[in-house]
Residue, then its C-alpha position, 0 to 999 in steps of 0.5 A: x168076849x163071849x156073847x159079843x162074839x155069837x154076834x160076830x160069829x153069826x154075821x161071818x157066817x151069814x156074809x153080813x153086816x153087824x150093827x152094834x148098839x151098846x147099851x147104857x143109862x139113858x140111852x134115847x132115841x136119838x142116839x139108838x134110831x136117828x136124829x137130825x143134822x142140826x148143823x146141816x139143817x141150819x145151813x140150808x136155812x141161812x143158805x135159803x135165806x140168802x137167796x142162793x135157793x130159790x125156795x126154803x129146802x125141806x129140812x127134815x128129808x131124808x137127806x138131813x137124817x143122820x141113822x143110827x144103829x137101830x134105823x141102819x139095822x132096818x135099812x140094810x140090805x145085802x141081797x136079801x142077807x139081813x143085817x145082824x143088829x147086837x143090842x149088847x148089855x140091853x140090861x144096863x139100859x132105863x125101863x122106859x127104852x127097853x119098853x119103846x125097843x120092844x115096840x120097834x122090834x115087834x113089828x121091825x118099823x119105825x116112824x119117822x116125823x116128816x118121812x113116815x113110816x119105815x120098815x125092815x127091807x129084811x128084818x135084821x137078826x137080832x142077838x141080845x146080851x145081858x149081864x144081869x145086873x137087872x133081870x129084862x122084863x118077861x114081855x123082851x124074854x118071851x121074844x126070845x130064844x134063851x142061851x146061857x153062855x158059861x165060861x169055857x172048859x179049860x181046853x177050850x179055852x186054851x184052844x181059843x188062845x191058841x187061835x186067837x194069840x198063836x204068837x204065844x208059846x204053847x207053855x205060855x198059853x197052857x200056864x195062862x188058861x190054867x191059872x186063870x181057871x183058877x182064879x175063878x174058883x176063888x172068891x172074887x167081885x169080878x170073875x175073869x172073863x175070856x176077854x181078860x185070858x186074850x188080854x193078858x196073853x198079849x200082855x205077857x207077849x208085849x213083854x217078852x215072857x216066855x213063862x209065868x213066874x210070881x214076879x210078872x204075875x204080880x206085875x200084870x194082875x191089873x190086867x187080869x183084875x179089875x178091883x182092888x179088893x180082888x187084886x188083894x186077894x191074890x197077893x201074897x201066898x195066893x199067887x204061888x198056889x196058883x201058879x201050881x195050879x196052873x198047869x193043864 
């Protein structure tokens, strides 16, 4: 929740597409661009062979393609509206990929065996998002216009909950932001995000709390935390003072 939504929010704006590739370890071509329909393929061939076709098709044509995120993202065309393709949490993928991405992005084409070469009808917007759990090489970075995205102010915070939780009561929501903000300033693995607020929002509402009290915070950190050794942390006289603290 935050980088994802500059991508959704940008594809709102524009009246568009938003084409997600996720980014993970050993990601290829095949899952990123396009790859074949093997099954397809291979029942155009027994069908030829067969003789129910008069000749053998062409089985790497355009209708064998399956697309994938990168390919539908130079394909697309909204009257001139360009798709907006998120490569999200490109830090996560290999070297290898983030070099060949950085090809396909610089001249926004693709060549493809048996079809040829193919370019963007409209170059996509692209918003890349990265964790940092390796830096992206210098020559990615120089192709791009830097943001960081901080955790948000206590009010806007609460203001996003209130939009995107409006079930919630007022209290309620005021106590969840402010107790959250407080987790932060602790010494945690894994820090809450905005995501894990909206979650556990909703999570309390499922459960019909209208107030957080020591019991269901201790109940629901699971949704909150996601490390054992985080959940440790809160447990005990933790939770008390940052119940008190969770006031705006």
């Amino acid at each position: 929740m935050g980088k994802t939504e500059v991508a959704k929010a940008l594809a709102a704006m524009l009246g568009t597409r938003l084409i997600r590739l996720q980014g993970y370890e050993g990601i290829d071509a095949s899952h990123a661009v396009y790859e074949w329909n093997y099954a397809r393929q291979l029942m155009a061939i027994r069908l030829a062979e067969a003789g129910t076709k008069e000749a053998a098709p062409d089985v790497f044509g355009p209708e064998f393609l399956i697309e994938r995120p990168l390919l539908q993202a130079l394909r697309y065309d909204n009257g001139g509206r360009p798709a907006v393709l998120l490569l999200d949490e490109l830090d996560r993928v290999d070297d290898e990929f983030e070099a060949y991405l950085l090809e396909i992005l610089s001249d926004f084409q693709v060549s493809i065996p048996g079809i040829g070469t193919v370019s963007a009808a409209v170059e996509p917007a692209v918003v890349i998002t990265s964790n940092r759990t390796r830096e992206l090489h210098d020559a990615l970075k120089r192709r791009c216009l830097y943001h960081w995205i901080d955790y948000p102010t206590l009010e806007k915070e609460f203001e996003i909950v209130s939009v995107r939780v409006p079930e919630a009561g007022e209290d309620l929501q005021r106590q969840v932001v402010g107790f959250i903000h407080a987790l932060r300033d602790m010494d945690l693995y894994k820090v809450p995000g905005v995501a894990e607020t909206l979650d556990w929002t909703r999570a309390l509402i499922s459960l019909s709390q209208l107030a957080l009290d020591e019991g269901v915070v201790l109940d629901t950190l699971g949704v909150v935390l996601t490390n054992e050794e985080d959940v440790g942390r809160v447990r005990g006289a933790a939770v008390k003072e940052l119940l008190n603290r969770a006031t705006l």
